[in-house]
C-alpha positions in Angstrom: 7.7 15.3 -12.9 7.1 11.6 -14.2 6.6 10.1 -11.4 4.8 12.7 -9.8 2.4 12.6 -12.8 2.0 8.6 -12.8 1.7 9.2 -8.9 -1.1 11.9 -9.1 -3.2 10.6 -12.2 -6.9 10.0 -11.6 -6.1 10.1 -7.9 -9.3 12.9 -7.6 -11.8 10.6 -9.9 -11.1 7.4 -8.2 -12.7 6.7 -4.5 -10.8 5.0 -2.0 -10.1 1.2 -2.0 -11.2 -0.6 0.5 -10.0 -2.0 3.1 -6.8 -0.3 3.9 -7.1 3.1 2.3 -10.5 4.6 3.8 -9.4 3.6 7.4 -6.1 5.6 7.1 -8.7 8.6 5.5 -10.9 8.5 7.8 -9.0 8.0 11.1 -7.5 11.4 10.0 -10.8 13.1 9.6 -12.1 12.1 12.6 -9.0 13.2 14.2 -8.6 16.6 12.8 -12.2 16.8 13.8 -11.5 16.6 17.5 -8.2 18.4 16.9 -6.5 15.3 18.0 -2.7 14.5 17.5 -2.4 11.1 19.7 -5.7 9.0 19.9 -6.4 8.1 16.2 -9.9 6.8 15.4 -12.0 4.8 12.6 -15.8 4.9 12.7 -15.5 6.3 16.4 -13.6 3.1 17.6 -9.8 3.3 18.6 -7.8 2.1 15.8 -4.2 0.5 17.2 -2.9 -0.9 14.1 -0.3 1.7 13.2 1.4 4.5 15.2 1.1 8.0 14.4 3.1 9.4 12.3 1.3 8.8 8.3 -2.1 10.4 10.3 -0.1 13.3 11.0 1.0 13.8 7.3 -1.5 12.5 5.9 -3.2 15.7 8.0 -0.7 17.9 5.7 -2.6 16.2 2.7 -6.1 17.1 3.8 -5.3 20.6 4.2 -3.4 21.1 1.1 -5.8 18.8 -1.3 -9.3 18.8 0.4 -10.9 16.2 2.6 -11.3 13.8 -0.2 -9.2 10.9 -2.1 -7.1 13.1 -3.8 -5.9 15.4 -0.7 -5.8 11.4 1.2 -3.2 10.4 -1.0 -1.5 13.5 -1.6 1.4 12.9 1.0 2.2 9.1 -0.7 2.3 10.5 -4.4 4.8 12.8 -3.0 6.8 10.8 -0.9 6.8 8.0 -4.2 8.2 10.7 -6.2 10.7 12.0 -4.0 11.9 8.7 -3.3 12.6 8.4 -7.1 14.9 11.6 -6.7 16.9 10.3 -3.5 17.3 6.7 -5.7 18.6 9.1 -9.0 21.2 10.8 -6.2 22.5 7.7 -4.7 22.9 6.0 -8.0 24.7 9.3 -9.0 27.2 9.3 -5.9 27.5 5.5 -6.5 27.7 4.7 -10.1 27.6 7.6 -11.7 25.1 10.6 -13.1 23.6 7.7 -16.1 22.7 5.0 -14.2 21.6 7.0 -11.1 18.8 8.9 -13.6 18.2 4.9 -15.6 17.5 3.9 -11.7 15.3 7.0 -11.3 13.3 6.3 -14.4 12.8 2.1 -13.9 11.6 2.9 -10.2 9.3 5.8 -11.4 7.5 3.1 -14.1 7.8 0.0 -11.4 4.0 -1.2 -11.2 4.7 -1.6 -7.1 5.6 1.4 -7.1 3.4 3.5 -8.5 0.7 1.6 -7.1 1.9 2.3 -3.3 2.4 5.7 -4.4 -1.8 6.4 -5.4 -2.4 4.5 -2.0 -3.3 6.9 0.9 -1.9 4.2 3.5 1.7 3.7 5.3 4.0 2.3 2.6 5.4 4.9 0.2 5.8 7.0 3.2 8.0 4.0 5.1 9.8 3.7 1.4 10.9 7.1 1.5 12.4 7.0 4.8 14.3 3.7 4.7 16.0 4.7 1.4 16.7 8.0 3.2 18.5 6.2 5.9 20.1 4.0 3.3 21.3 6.6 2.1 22.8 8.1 4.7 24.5 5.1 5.7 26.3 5.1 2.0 27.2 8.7 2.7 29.0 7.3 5.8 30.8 4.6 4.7 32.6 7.1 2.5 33.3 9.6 5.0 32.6 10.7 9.0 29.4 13.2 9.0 28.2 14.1 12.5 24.9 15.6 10.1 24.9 12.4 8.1 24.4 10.2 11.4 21.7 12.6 13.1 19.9 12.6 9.7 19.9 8.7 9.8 18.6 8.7 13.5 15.5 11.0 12.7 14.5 9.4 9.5 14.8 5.8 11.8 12.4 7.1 14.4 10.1 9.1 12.0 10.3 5.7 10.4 9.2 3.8 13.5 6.4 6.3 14.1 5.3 5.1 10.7 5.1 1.7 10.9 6.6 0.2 14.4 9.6 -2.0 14.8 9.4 -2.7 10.3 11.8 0.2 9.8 14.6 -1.1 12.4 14.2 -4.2 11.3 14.7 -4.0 7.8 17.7 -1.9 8.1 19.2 -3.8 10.6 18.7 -7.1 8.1 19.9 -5.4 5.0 22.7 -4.2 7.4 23.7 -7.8 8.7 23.6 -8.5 4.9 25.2 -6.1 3.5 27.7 -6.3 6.0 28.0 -10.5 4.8 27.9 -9.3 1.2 31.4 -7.2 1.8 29.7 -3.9 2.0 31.2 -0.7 3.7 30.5 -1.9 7.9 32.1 1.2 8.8 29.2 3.2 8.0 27.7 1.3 11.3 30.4 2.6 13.4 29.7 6.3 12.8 26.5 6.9 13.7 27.4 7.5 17.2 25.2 5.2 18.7 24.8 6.8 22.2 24.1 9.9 21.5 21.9 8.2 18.6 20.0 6.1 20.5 19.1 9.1 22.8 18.0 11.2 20.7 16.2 7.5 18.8 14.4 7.6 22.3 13.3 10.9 22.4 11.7 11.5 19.5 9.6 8.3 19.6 8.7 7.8 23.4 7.0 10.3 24.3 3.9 9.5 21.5 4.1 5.9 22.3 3.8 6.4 26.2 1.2 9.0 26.0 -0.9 6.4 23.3 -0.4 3.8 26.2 -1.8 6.2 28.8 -4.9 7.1 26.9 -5.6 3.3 25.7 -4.5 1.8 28.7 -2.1 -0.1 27.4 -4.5 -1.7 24.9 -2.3 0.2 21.8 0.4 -1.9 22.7 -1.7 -5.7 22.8 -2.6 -4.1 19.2 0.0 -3.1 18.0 2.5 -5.6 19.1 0.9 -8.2 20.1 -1.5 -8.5 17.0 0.3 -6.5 14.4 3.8 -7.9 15.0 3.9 -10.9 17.0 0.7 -12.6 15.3 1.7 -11.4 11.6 5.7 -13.3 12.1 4.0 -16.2 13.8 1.0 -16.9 11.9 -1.2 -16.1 8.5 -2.7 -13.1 9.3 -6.1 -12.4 7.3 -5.1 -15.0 5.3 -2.4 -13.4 3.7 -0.2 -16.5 3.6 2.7 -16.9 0.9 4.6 -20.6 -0.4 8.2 -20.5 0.1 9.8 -17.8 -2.6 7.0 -15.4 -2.7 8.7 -12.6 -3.0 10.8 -13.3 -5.8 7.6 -14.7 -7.4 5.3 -11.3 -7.0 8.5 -9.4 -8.3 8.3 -11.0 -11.4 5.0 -8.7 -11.5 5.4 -6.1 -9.3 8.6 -5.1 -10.7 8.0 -5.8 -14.0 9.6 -5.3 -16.9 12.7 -4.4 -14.9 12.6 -7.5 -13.5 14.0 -8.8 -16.8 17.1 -7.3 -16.0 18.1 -8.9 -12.2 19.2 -12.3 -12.6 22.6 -10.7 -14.6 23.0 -7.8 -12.7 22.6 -9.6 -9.1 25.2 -12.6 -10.0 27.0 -9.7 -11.1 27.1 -7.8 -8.3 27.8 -11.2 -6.6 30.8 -12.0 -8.8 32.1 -7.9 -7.8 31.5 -7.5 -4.2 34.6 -7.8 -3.4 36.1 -5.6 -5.9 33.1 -2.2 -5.1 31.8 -2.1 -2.1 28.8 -1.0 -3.3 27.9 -4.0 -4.4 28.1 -5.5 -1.0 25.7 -2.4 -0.1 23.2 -3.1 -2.8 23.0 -6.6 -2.0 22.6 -6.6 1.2 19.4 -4.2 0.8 18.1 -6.4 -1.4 19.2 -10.0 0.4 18.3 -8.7 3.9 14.8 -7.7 3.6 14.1 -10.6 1.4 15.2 -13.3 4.0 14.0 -11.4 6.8 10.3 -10.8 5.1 10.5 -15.3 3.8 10.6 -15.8 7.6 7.7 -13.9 8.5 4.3 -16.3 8.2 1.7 -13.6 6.9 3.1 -12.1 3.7 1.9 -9.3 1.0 3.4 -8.0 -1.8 4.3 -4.4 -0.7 6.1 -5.6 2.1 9.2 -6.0 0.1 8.8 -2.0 -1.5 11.5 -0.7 0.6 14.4 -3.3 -0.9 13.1 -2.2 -4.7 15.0 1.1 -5.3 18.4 -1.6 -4.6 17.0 -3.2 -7.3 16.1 -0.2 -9.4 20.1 0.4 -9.1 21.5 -2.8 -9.4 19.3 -2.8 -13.3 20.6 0.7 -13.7 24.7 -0.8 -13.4 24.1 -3.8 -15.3 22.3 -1.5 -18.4 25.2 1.2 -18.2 27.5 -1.8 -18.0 26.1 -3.8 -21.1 26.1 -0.3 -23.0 30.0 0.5 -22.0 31.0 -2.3 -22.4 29.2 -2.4 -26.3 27.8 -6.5 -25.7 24.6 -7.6 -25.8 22.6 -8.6 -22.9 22.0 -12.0 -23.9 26.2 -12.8 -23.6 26.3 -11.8 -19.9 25.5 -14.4 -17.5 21.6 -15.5 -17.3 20.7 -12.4 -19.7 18.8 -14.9 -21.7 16.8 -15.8 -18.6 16.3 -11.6 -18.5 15.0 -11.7 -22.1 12.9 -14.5 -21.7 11.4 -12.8 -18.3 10.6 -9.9 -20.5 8.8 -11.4 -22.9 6.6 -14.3 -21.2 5.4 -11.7 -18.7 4.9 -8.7 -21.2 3.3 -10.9 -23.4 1.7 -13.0 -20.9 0.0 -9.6 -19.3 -1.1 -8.1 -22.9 -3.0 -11.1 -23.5 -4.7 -11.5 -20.5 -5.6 -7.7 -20.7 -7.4 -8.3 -24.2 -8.8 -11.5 -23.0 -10.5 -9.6 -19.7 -11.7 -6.6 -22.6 -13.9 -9.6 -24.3 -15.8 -10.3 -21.2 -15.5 -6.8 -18.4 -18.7 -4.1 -19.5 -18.1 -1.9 -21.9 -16.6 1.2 -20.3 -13.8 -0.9 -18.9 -13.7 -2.7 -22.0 -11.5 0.0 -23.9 -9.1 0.6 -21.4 -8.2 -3.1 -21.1 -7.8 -3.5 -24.8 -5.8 0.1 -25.2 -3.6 -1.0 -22.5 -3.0 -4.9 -23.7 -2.0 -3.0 -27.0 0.4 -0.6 -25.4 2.1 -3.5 -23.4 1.9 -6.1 -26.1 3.7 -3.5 -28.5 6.3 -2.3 -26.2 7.1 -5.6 -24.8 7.9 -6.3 -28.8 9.9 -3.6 -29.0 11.7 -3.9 -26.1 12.6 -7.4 -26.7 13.8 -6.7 -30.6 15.6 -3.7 -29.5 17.5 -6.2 -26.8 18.4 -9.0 -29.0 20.1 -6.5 -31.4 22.1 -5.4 -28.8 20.7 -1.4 -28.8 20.3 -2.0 -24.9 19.5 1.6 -24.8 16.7 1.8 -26.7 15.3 -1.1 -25.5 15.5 1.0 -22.1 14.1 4.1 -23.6 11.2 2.2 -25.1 10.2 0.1 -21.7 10.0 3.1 -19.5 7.6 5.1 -22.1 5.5 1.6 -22.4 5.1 1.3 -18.4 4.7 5.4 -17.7 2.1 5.2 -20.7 0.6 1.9 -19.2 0.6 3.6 -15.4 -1.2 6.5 -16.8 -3.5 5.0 -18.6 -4.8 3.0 -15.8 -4.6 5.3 -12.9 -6.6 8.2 -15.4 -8.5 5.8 -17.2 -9.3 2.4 -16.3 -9.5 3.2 -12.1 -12.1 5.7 -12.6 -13.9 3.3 -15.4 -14.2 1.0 -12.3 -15.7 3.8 -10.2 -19.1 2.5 -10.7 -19.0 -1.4 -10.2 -17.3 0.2 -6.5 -20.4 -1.5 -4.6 -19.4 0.1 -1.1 -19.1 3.4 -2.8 -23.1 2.8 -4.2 -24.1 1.8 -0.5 -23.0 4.6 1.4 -24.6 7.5 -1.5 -28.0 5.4 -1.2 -27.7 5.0 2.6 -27.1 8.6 2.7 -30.5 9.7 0.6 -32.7 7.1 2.0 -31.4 8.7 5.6 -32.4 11.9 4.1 -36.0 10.8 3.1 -36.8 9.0 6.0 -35.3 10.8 8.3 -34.0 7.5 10.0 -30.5 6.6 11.9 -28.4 5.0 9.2 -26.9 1.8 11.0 -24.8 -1.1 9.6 -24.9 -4.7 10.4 -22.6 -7.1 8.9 -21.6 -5.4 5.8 -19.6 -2.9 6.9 -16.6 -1.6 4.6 -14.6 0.8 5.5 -14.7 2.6 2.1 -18.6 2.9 2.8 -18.0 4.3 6.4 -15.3 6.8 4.8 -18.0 7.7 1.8 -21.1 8.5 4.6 -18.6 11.8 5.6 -19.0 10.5 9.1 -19.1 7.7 12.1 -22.0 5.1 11.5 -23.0 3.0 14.3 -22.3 -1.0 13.7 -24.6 -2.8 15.4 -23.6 -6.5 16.5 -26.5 -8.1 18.8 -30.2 -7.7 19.6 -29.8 -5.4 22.6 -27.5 -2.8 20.9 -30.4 -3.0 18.5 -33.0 -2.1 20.6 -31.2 0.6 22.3 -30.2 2.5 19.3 -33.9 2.3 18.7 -34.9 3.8 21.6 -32.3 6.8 21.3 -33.5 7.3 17.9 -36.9 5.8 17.5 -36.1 5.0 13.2 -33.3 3.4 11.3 -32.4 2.3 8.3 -29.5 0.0 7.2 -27.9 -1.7 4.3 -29.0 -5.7 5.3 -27.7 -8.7 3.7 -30.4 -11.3 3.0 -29.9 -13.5 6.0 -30.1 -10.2 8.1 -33.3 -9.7 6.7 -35.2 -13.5 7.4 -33.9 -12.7 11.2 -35.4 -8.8 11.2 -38.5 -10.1 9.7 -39.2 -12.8 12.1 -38.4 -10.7 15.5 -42.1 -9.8 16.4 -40.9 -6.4 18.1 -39.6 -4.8 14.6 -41.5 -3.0 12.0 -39.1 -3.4 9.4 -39.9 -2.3 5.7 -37.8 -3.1 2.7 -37.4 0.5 1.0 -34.7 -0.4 -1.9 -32.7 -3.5 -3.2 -29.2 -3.1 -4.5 -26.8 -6.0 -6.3 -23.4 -5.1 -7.5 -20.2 -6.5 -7.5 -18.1 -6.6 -4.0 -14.6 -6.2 -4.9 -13.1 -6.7 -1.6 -15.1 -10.2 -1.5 -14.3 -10.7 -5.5 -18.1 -11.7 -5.8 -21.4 -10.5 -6.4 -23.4 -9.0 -3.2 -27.3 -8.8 -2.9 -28.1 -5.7 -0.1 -31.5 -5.0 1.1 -32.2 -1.1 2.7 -34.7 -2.2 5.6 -36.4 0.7 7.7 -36.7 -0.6 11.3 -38.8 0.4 13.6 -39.5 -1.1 17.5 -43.4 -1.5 18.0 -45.1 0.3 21.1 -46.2 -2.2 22.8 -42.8 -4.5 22.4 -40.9 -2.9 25.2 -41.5 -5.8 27.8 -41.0 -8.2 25.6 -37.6 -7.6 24.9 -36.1 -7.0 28.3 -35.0 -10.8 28.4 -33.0 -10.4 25.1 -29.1 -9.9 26.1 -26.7 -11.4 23.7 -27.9 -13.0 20.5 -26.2 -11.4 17.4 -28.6 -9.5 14.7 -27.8 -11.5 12.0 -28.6 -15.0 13.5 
């Protein structure tokens, strides 16, 4: 119920983020309005990036919550939560019914977590699946389950339907890993791998061969060739990491729990050989992380699959410290744990009630309510931990962080709502449509959120002659037009283009502020000849 509450929060007041989350949203509309289960869509162009399976949940969503943001990310808020409950059981058949529900709890309040859980795009989805295989490989490395290994091979393809070749890949590392690490590696030899890889095969082909079909094999140049080959070999969108950047963002993403890895992975280290679980645990966590350092374009959720190992791994070391009736800081870099806690708790209040001096005033009082909440807890925790009541400490962190990831998923997103420029574009495109009767068209500003807001496809137009041809079909349009859009309308003698509004807000997917004009184009009778000639300049030049 935690989680599902962090998970669910504000979800129906806050619009879609660009860039990621109205694509997903809207290749499902468009495919459930063509009844469509294999061709997925955005803005009426194909859309190869992923493969099939989140549309086909995410359809699930729609029709339970409404064709809106909340129903969108219905099926992630679910899958984040019931990935919480499959981490509680494992650390339950692992280390016991405490530090299974402790593991529960810190992945529940894990910023990363609940964050990819309010998304309506691939990741919670891909979380929740890898842990269930995971879990079924624990299962059987205790004992030989025919179920156990069919289980695993659905949840691996369902998994590959999700997100490609990722899923394999990052249990086959935190396999090779785990199996370095002294895990249990005869959990691999019971998933009777060829009947396995059969039935592997035929739950996955027959979308990815009837995709190629219909796209003529463009899916997989997409798909593989951009999405996989390019993101390993190069810096994809810019989203380039230094060496360590993973264990950086962690310091972040899975803050404050964080605070608690350093002891409990050296030791898990110093263990391995003694519980084979900790072989397993490190080996999810180790795997992934080397694997994901290798590949050139990097992003933060990439690593949410190895968190819930490191959700347990916290769990163990806090049920440990309490057993064992020591304090944190006399195990093995628990100081570095404390210190972790409280430079980044700190750290993060204060920059909180820094950005409330200078954000406008109805995002003003969430940042200051929530630097509070952190600062305080953070003081808590950290007094709580240096007197040894390791418990309480706990106790106190996970009401901070479920208080901190309510607060801003119910009240600081949907303060936000209204700086959301592309949200403001699409609502005056729409009325000015309405007024004028005219074509709404984009040029270069075209974000998906603004797409997704219009409640259907909008034509982008890219040169002169796609211009003048939606012209003709239409005779009036109107589109959003950054200013250097609008010197080259004004100075193409067959337009009639009127400036009808002006809009400047803040572009969050750019991080700066964006001036848009509304221009009303029209083509002048007698410029038909003139414009024959005209076959490949782009509008905005």
């Amino acid at each position: 119920m935690l989680a599902l509450a962090l998970n669910l929060a504000g979800n129906a007041r806050t619009s879609l983020w660009d860039r990621d989350e109205p694509r997903y949203a809207g290749c499902v509309r468009e495919m459930r309005a063509r009844q469509d289960w294999v061709h997925p869509t955005f803005n009426a162009e194909p859309r190869y990036q992923k493969p099939i399976f989140i549309y086909w949940v995410m359809r699930l969503g729609v029709a339970v919550g409404g064709d809106n943001p909340y129903g969108a990310r219905l099926v992630s808020a679910v899958a984040g939560a019931a990935t919480c409950l499959l981490v509680w059981r494992l650390g339950t058949r692992i280390f016991g019914p405490r530090a299974g529900w402790l593991a529960a709890l810190m992945l529940a309040t894990a910023p990363i977590m609940v964050v990819e859980s309010k998304l309506a795009t691939t990741d919670a989805t891909l979380a929740l699946l890898l842990v269930g295989c995971q879990f079924c490989l624990w299962e059987l490395g205790q004992r030989p389950s025919r179920g156990l290994a069919a289980l695993f091979w659905v949840l691996i393809s369902l998994a590959t339907l999700v997100k490609g070749p990722v899923g394999p890949a990052l249990i086959a590392s935190a396999g090779v890993a785990s199996w370095w690490s002294g895990g249990p590696a005869v959990c691999w030899r019971r998933l009777h791998w060829r009947w396995g890889l059969t039935a592997f095969a035929a739950l996955t082909a027959p979308w990815y061969i009837a995709v190629g079909l219909v796209s003529n094999g463009t899916f997989f140049r997409v798909a593989f060739g951009q999405q996989v080959v390019t993101r390993l070999t190069t810096e994809m969108e810019q989203h380039g990491g230094f060496p360590g950047y993973y264990l950086a963002t962690s310091l972040a993403a899975f803050h404050p729990w964080v605070a608690f890895l350093p002891a409990a992975i050296l030791g898990a280290f110093a263990r391995r050989r003694e519980q084979p679980a900790f072989g397993f645990l490190l080996g999810w966590v180790i795997g992934p992380l080397v694997l994901l350092e290798l590949v050139q374009t990097k992003m933060v959720h990439y690593f949410l699959p190895a968190y819930p190992a490191c959700a347990l791994l916290a769990a163990w070391l806090v049920v440990a410290v309490v057993r064992d009736e020591v304090n944190l800081r006399r195990w093995a870099l628990g100081r570095l744990g404390i210190g972790l806690l409280g430079g980044f708790g700190i750290g993060g209040a204060v920059a909180l009630l820094a950005a409330a001096c200078v954000v406008p005033s109805p995002v003003r009082w969430p940042c200051l309510a929530l630097g509070l909440v952190i600062g305080g807890g953070t003081l808590y925790g950290l007094e709580r931990l240096m007197s040894g009541a390791t418990e309480r400490a706990v106790a106190g962190l996970v009401a901070t962080w479920a208080a901190v990831g309510l607060g801003v998923g119910a009240w600081l997103a949907p303060a936000v709502e209204p700086y959301k420029m592309a949200r403001v574009v699409a609502e005056r495109l729409n009325a000015l449509a309405g007024s004028t009767n005219a074509q709404p068209i984009l040029f270069s500003y075209q974000e998906p959120s603004t797409i997704y807001a219009m409640g259907r496809p909008t034509p982008a137009v890219r040169t002169w002659p796609e211009l003048h041809e939606k012209l003709r079909q239409h005779g009036e349009m109107i589109a959003p037009a950054l200013p250097e859009e609008c010197v080259g309308l004004s100075h193409r003698p067959e337009l009639i283009v009127e400036v009808v509004d002006h809009l400047e807000g803040f572009n969050i997917t750019k991080g700066k502020t964006q001036t848009l004009d509304f221009v009303r184009i029209r083509m002048r009778p007698e410029s038909v000849p003139m414009i024959a000639g005209d076959v490949s300049s782009r509008v905005v030049r």
